[in-house]
TILOZA-261688 format. One record per residue (C-alpha): x, y, z. Coordinates in nm, 2 decimals, padded with zeros to 4 digits, m for minus. Example, Ala and Ser with C-alpha at 12.3 -4.5 7.8 and 13.67 -1.06 7.14 Angstrom:
<vozas>
VOZA      u      v      w
VOZA  01.23 m00.45  00.78
VOZA  01.37 m00.11  00.71
</vozas>
This chain:
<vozas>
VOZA      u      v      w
VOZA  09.18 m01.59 m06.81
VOZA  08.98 m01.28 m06.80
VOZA  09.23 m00.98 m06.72
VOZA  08.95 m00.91 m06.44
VOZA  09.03 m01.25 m06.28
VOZA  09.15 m01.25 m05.91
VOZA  09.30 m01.60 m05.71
VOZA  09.17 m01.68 m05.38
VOZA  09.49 m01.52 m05.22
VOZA  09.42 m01.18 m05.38
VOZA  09.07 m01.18 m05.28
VOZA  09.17 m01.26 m04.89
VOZA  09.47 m01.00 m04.91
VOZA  09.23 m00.75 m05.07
VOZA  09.00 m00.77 m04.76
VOZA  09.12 m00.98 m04.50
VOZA  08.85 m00.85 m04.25
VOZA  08.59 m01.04 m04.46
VOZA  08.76 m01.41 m04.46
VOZA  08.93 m01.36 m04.11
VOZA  08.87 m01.38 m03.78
VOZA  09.08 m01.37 m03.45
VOZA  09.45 m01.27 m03.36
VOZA  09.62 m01.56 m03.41
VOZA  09.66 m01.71 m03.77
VOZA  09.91 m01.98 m03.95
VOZA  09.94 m02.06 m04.33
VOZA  10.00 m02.36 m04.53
VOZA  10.23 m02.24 m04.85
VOZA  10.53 m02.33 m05.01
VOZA  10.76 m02.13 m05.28
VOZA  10.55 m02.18 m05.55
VOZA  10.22 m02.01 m05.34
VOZA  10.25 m01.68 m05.54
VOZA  10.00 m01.40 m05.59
VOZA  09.87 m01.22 m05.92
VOZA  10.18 m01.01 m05.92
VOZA  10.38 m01.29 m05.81
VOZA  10.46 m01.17 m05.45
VOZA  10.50 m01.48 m05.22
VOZA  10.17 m01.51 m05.04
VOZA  10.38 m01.57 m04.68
VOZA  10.51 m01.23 m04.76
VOZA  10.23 m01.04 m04.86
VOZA  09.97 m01.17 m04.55
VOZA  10.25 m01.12 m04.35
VOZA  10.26 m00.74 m04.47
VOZA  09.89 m00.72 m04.39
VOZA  09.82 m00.89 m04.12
VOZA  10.13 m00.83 m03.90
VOZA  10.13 m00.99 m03.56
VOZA  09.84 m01.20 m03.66
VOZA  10.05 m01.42 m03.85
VOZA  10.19 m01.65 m03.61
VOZA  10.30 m01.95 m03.75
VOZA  10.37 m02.15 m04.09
VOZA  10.28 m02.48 m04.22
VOZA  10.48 m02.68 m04.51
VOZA  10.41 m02.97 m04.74
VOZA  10.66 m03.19 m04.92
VOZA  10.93 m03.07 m05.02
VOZA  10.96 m02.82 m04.71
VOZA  10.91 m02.38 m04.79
VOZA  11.16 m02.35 m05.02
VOZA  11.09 m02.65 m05.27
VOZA  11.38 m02.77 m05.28
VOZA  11.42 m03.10 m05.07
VOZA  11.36 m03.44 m05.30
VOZA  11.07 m03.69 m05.33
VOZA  10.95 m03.89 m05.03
VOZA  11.21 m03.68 m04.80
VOZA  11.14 m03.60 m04.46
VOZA  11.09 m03.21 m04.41
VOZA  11.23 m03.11 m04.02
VOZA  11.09 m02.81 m03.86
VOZA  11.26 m02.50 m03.82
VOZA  11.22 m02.13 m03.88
VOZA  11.17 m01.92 m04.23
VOZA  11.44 m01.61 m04.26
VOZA  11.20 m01.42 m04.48
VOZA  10.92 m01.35 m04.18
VOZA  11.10 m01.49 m03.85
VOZA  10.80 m01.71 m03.86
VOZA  10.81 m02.09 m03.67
VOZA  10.81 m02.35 m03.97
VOZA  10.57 m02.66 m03.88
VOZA  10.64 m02.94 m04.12
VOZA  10.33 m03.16 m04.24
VOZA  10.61 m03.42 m04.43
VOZA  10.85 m03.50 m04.13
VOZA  10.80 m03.58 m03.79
VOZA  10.45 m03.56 m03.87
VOZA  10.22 m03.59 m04.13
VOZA  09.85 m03.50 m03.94
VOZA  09.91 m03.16 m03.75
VOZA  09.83 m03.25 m03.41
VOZA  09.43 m03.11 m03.25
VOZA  09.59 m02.93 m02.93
VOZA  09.84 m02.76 m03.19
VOZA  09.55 m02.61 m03.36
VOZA  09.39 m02.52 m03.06
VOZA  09.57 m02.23 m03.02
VOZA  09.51 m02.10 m03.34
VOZA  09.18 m01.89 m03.44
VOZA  09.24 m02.01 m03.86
VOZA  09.47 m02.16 m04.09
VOZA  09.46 m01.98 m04.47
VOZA  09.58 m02.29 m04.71
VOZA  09.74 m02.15 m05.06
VOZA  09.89 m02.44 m05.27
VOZA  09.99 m02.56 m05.63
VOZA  09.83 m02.86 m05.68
VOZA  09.84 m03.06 m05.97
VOZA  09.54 m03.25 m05.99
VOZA  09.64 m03.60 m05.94
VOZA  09.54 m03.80 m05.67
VOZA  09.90 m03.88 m05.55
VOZA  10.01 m03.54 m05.52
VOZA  10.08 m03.56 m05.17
VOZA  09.95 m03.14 m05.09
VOZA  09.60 m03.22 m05.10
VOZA  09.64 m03.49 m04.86
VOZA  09.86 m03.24 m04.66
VOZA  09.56 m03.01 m04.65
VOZA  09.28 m03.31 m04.61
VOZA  09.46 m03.41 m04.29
VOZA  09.45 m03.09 m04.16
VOZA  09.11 m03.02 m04.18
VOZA  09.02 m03.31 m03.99
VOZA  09.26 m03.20 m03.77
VOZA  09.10 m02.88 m03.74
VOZA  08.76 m03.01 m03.74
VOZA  08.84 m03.18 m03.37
VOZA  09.03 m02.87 m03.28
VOZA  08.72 m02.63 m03.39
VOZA  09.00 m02.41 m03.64
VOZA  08.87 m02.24 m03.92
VOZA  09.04 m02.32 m04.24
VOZA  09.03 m02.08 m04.53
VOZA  09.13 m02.21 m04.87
VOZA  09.23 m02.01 m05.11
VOZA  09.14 m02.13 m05.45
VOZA  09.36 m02.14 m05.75
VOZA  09.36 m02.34 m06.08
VOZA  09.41 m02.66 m06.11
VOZA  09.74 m02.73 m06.34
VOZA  09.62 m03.02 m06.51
VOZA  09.32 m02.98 m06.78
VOZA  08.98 m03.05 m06.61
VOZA  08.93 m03.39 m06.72
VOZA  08.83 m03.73 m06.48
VOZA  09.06 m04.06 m06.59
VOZA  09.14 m04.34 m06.43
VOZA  09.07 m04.59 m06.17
VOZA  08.91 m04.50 m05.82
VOZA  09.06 m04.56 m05.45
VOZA  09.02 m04.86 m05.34
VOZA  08.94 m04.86 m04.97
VOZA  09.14 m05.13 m04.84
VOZA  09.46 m04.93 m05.05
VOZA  09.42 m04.62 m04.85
VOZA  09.75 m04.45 m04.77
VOZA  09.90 m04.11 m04.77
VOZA  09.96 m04.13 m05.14
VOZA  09.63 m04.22 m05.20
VOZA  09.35 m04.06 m04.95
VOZA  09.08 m03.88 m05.09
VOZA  08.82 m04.08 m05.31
VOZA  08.85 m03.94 m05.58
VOZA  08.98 m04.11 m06.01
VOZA  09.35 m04.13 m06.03
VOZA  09.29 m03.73 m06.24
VOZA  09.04 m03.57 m06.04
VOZA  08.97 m03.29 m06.25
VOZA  08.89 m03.05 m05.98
VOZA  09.06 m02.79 m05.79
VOZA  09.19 m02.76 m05.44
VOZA  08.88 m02.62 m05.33
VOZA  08.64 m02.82 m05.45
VOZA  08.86 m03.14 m05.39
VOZA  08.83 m03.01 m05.03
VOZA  08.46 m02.94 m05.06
VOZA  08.43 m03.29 m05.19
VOZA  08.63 m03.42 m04.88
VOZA  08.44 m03.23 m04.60
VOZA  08.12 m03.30 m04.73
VOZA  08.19 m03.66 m04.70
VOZA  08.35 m03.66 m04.30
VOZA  08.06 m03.45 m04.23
VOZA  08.06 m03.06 m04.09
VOZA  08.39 m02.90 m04.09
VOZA  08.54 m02.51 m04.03
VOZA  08.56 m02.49 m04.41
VOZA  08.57 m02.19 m04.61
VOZA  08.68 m02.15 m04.93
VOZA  08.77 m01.80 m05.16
VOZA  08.70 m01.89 m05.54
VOZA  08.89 m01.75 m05.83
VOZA  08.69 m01.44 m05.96
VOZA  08.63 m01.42 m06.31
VOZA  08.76 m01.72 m06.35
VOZA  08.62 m02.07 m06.58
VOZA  08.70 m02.41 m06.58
VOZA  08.98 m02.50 m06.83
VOZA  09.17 m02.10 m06.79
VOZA  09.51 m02.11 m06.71
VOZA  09.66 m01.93 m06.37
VOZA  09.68 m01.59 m06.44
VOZA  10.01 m01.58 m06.20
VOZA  10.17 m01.80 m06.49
VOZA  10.39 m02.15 m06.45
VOZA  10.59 m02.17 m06.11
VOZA  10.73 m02.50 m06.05
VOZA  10.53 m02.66 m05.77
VOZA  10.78 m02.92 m05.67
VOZA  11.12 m03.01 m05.79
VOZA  11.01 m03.30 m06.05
VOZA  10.77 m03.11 m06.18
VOZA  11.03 m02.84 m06.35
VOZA  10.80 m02.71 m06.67
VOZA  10.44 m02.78 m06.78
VOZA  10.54 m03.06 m07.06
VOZA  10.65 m03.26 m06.70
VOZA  10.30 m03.15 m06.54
VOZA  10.10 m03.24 m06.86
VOZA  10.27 m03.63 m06.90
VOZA  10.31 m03.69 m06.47
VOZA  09.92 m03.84 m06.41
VOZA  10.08 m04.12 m06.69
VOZA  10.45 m04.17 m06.65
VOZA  10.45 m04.10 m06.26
VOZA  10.35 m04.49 m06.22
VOZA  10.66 m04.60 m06.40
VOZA  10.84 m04.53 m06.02
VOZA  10.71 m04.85 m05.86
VOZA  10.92 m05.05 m06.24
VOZA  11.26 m05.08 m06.26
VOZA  11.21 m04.82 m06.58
VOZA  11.34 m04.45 m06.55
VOZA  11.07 m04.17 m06.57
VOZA  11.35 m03.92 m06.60
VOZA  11.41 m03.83 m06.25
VOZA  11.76 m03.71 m06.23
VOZA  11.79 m03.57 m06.55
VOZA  11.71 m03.26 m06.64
VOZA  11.38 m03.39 m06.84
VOZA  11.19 m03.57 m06.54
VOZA  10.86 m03.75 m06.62
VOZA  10.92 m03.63 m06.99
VOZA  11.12 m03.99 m07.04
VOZA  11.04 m04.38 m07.10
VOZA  11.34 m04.59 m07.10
VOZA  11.62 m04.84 m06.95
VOZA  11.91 m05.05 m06.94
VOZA  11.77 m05.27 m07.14
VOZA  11.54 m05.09 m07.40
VOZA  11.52 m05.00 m07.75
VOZA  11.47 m04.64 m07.76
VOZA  11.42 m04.64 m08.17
VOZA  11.18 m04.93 m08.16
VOZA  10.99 m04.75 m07.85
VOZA  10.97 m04.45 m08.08
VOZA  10.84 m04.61 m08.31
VOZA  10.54 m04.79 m08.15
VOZA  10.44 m04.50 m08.01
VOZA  10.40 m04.29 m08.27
VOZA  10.24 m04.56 m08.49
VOZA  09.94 m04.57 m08.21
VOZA  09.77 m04.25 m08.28
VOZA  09.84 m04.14 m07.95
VOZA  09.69 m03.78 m07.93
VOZA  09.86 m03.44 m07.86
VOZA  10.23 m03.59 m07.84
VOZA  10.53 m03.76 m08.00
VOZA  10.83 m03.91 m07.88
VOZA  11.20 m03.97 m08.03
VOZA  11.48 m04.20 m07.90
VOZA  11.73 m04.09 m07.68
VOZA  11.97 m04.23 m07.44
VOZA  12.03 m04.02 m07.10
VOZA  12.22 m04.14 m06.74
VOZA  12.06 m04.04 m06.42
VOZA  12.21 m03.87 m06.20
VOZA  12.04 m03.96 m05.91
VOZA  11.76 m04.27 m05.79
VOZA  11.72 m04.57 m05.93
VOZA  11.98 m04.61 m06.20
VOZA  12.21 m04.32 m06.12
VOZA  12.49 m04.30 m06.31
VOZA  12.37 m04.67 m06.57
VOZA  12.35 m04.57 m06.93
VOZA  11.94 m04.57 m07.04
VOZA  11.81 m04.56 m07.36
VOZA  11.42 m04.48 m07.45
VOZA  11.21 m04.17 m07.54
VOZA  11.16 m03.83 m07.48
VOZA  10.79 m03.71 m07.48
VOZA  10.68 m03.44 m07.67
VOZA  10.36 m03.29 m07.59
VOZA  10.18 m03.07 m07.87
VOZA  09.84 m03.05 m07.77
VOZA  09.76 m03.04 m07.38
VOZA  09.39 m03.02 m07.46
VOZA  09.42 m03.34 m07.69
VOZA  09.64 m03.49 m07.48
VOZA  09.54 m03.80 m07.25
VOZA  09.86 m03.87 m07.01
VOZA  09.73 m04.20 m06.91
VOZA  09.74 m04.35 m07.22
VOZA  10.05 m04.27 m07.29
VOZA  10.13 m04.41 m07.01
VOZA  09.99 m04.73 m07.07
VOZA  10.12 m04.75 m07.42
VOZA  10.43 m04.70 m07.30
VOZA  10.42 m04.98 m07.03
VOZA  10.24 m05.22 m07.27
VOZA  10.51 m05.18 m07.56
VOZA  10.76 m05.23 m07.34
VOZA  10.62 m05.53 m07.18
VOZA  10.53 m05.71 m07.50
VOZA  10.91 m05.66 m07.58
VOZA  11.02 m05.83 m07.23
VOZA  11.25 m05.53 m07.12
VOZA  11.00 m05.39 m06.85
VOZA  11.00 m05.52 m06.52
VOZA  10.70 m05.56 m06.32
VOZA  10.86 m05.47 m05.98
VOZA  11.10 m05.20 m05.89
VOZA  11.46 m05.32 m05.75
VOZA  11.50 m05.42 m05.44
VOZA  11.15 m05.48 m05.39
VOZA  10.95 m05.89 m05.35
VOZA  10.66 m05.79 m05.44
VOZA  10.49 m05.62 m05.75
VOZA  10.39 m05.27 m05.76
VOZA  10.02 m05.19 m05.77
VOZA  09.92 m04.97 m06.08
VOZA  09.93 m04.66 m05.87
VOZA  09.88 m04.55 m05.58
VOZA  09.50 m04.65 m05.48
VOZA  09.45 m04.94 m05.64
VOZA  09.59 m05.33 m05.57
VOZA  09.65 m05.46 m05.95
VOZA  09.95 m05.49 m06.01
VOZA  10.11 m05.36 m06.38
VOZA  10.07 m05.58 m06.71
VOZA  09.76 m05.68 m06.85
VOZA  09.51 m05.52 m06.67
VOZA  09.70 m05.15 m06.62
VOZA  09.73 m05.12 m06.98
VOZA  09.35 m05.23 m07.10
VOZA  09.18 m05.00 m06.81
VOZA  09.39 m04.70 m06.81
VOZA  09.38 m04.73 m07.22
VOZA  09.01 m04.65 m07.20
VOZA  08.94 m04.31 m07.10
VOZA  08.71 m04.34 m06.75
VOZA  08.54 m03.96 m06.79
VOZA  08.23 m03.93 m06.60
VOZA  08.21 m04.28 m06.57
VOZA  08.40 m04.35 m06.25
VOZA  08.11 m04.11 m06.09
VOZA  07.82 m04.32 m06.18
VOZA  07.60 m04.49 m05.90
VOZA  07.73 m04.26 m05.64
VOZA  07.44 m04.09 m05.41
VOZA  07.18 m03.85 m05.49
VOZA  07.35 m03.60 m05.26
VOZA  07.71 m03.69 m05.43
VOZA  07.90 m03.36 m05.56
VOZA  07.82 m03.33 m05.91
VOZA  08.13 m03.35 m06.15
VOZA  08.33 m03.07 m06.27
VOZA  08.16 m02.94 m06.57
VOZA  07.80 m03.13 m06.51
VOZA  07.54 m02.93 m06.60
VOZA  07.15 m02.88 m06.46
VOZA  07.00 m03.20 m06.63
VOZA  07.23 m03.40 m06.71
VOZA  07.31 m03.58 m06.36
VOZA  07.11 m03.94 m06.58
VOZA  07.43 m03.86 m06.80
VOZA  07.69 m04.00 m06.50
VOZA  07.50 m04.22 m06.30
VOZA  07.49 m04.60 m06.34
VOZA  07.35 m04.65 m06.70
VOZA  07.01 m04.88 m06.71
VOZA  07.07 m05.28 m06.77
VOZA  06.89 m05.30 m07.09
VOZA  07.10 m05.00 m07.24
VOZA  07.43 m05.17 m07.14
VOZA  07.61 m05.33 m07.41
VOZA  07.89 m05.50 m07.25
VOZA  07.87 m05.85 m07.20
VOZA  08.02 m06.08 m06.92
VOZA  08.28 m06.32 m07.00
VOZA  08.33 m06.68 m06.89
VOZA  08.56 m06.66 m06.58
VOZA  08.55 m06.22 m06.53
VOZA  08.37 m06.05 m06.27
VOZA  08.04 m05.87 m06.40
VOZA  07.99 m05.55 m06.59
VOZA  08.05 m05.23 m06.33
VOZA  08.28 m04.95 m06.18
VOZA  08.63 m04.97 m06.12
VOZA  08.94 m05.20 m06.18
VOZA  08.71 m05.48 m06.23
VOZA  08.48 m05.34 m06.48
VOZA  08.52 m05.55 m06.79
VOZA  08.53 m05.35 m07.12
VOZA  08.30 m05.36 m07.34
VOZA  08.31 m05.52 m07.67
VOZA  08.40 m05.33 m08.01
VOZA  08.06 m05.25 m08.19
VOZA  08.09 m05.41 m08.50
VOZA  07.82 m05.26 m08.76
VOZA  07.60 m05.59 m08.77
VOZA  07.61 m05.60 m08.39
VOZA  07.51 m05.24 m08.37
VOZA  07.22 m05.34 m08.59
VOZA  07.13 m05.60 m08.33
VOZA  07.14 m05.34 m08.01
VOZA  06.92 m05.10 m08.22
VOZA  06.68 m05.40 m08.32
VOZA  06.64 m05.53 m07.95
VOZA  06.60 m05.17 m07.80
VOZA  06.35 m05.13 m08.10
VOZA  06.17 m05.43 m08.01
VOZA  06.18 m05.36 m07.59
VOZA  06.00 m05.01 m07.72
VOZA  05.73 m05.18 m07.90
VOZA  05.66 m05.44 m07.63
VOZA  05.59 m05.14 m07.40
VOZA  05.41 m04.98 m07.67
VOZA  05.16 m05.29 m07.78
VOZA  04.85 m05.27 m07.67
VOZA  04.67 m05.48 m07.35
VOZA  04.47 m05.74 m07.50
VOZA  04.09 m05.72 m07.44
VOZA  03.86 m05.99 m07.32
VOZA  03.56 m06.09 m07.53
VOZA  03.30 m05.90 m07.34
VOZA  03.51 m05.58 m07.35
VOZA  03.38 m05.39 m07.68
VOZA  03.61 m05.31 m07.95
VOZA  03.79 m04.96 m07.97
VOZA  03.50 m04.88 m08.30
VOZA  03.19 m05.00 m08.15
VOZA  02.92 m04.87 m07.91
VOZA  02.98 m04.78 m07.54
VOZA  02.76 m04.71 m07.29
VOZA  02.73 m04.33 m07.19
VOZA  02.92 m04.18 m06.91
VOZA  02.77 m04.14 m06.62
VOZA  02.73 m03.76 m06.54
</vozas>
């Protein structure tokens, strides 16, 4: 990032008069909300806005980042400003409309990740619904995204709609808070939205405030670069290295062969990482305190590096060796593939989340969809729905048709005499349109005499 850059946050502190209105304002933040020169953002607008500053809001995992996964956050009060803490992970999960009433904004600065599970971009979708009945202003102030800007996996399927998967959006969004909350108000219509973009800033740049943890499992940025793949492996009876000190950077089990797991997975060409055997026991979850054995992920390339198939190459090793279980313990039920979507793991998780979804998961939407992070003036025909005659794949007896989502059926490989076929037919389609209308026998020739043109 430019050194010229500026987040959201240091935008609003540098002229709060511009971005807020009224005497009475809350925040959404958590530890990891930091500013350029990592000052905690409740701490610096509570320096420059005083009394104004009323109240706080929290996400998972409470202010200080420390309480687990899927743990309920109580209110209470935060030492540093004195402030009321109002947690949006405990008795409540949508702030409540007369709440917000008495507020004149709410300024949102968050971590997130980039994943549609990530529970803080749900935290702040709920609110501005909330605050869209209550006629609050939010403010969100942009940061970087921690994930590369890329778009994989499957989309939310309506009828799976739950806090862990609310926004419609592919598994890896690819966008940042703002936009993501862009994307979500212009869908529910008119809201108080405003958001404060990161100056001097382009897609792909990393935060210039540097790496803060933004929750507990998320501990360095080799677990944030492998969580979109490995965090699916919680609904299994597999370990994904929570309670160790390596979480979502580990494969493995009671039951598995960490050398052979290795070893699979390195022979696969998957790109920007590695992984070597290891055995490890948990310290807390699932199989606290059971002796595992699998891999530790390596990640050398983050641009290269495509966590959802190494996720899936992971779960489909494992279940072509029979060690991974299709259900977590204690559970009748199978898991869906994540969060969103109603398939549950094996075949089809492994042969859709292989194949990289890009731009594709955005074709067929509206003319007045967002355009995808990235897209460019003229290339919106490049993510729509392709045209019928362009579309090479090919229904098989028994599968649903050809489209988007889980039920798309993958294309087949192009083998050089059937790429010679798709040219040939495209070729011949062209030259049908191309051939000229035939003429009838009183119609002259193109070489002989016409009559002159009327003047």
């Amino acid at each position: 990032m430019a050194a010229a850059a500026a987040l959201g946050i240091d935008r609003l502190l540098a002229d709060p008069e511009r971005w807020l209105s009224g005497d009475r304002v809350a925040l959404l933040a958590n530890q990891a909300s930091l500013t350029s020169g990592h000052r905690p953002t409740a701490s610096a607008l509570k320096a420059e806005l005083g009394a104004r500053l009323v109240a706080l809001f929290t996400p998972e995992h409470g202010a200080s980042g420390f309480e687990d996964d899927a743990t309920d956050v109580p209110d209470g009060f935060d030492p540093r400003t004195g402030l009321p803490l109002h947690s949006l992970y405990g008795p409540r999960r949508r702030p409540d409309a007369a709440m917000l009433r008495e507020l004149d904004a709410v300024v949102v600065d968050l971590r997130d990740v980039g994943v549609r599970c990530y529970t803080y971009a749900a935290s702040v979708a709920l609110l501005l619904e909330s605050a869209r009945e209550a006629g609050t202003e939010v403010i969100v102030c942009d940061r970087p995204s921690l994930l590369p800007p890329r778009i994989d996996g499957p989309m939310l399927e309506p009828d799976c709609r739950s806090f862990l998967a609310y926004l419609d959006v592919p598994f890896q969004h690819g966008l940042t808070l703002g936009e993501l909350m862009r994307f979500h108000s212009g869908h529910m219509g008119a809201a108080p939205l405003r958001v404060v973009e990161v100056e001097g800033w382009r897609r792909g740049d990393a935060d210039r405030a540097g790496f803060v943890p933004p929750s507990p499992g998320l501990p360095s940025p080799a677990a944030v670069a492998l969580y979109p793949g490995l965090v699916a492996l919680e609904g299994t009876g597999l370990s994904e290295g929570r309670g160790t000190p390596l979480p979502f950077q580990l494969v493995g089990g009671p039951d598995v062969d960490g050398d052979a797991l290795a070893h699979e997975l390195n022979t696969r060409g998957l790109r920007g990482v590695w992984a070597r055997p290891l055995r490890f026991r948990p310290d807390s979850g699932k199989l606290t305190g059971r002796r595992c054995e699998g891999v530790q992920l390596h990640p050398t390339d983050l641009a290269a590096l495509r966590p959802l198939e190494v996720g899936a190459a992971a779960l489909g090793a494992l279940h072509s060796a029979g060690t991974a279980p299709t259900r977590c313990p204690g559970r009748t039920t199978p898991m869906p593939a994540s969060p969103g979507t109603s398939r549950s793991r094996g075949g089809w998780w492994t042969r859709c989340w292989a194949t990289p979804a890009s731009a594709r998961w955005w074709r067929g939407r509206s003319r007045s969809a967002t355009r995808p992070p990235g897209g460019r003036r003229g290339t919106r025909r490049s993510w729509r729905r392709p045209h019928r005659r362009c579309c090479t794949t090919r229904r098989r007896p028994g599968r649903p048709r050809a489209g988007r989502g889980p039920d798309r059926v993958e294309a087949r490989p192009r083998t050089p005499d059937r790429a010679r076929r798709t040219v040939h037919a495209r070729t011949s389609a062209v030259s049908r349109r191309r051939r000229p209308r035939a003429r009838s026998a009183a119609a002259p020739s193109r070489g002989g005499s016409r009559p002159p043109r009327a003047r």
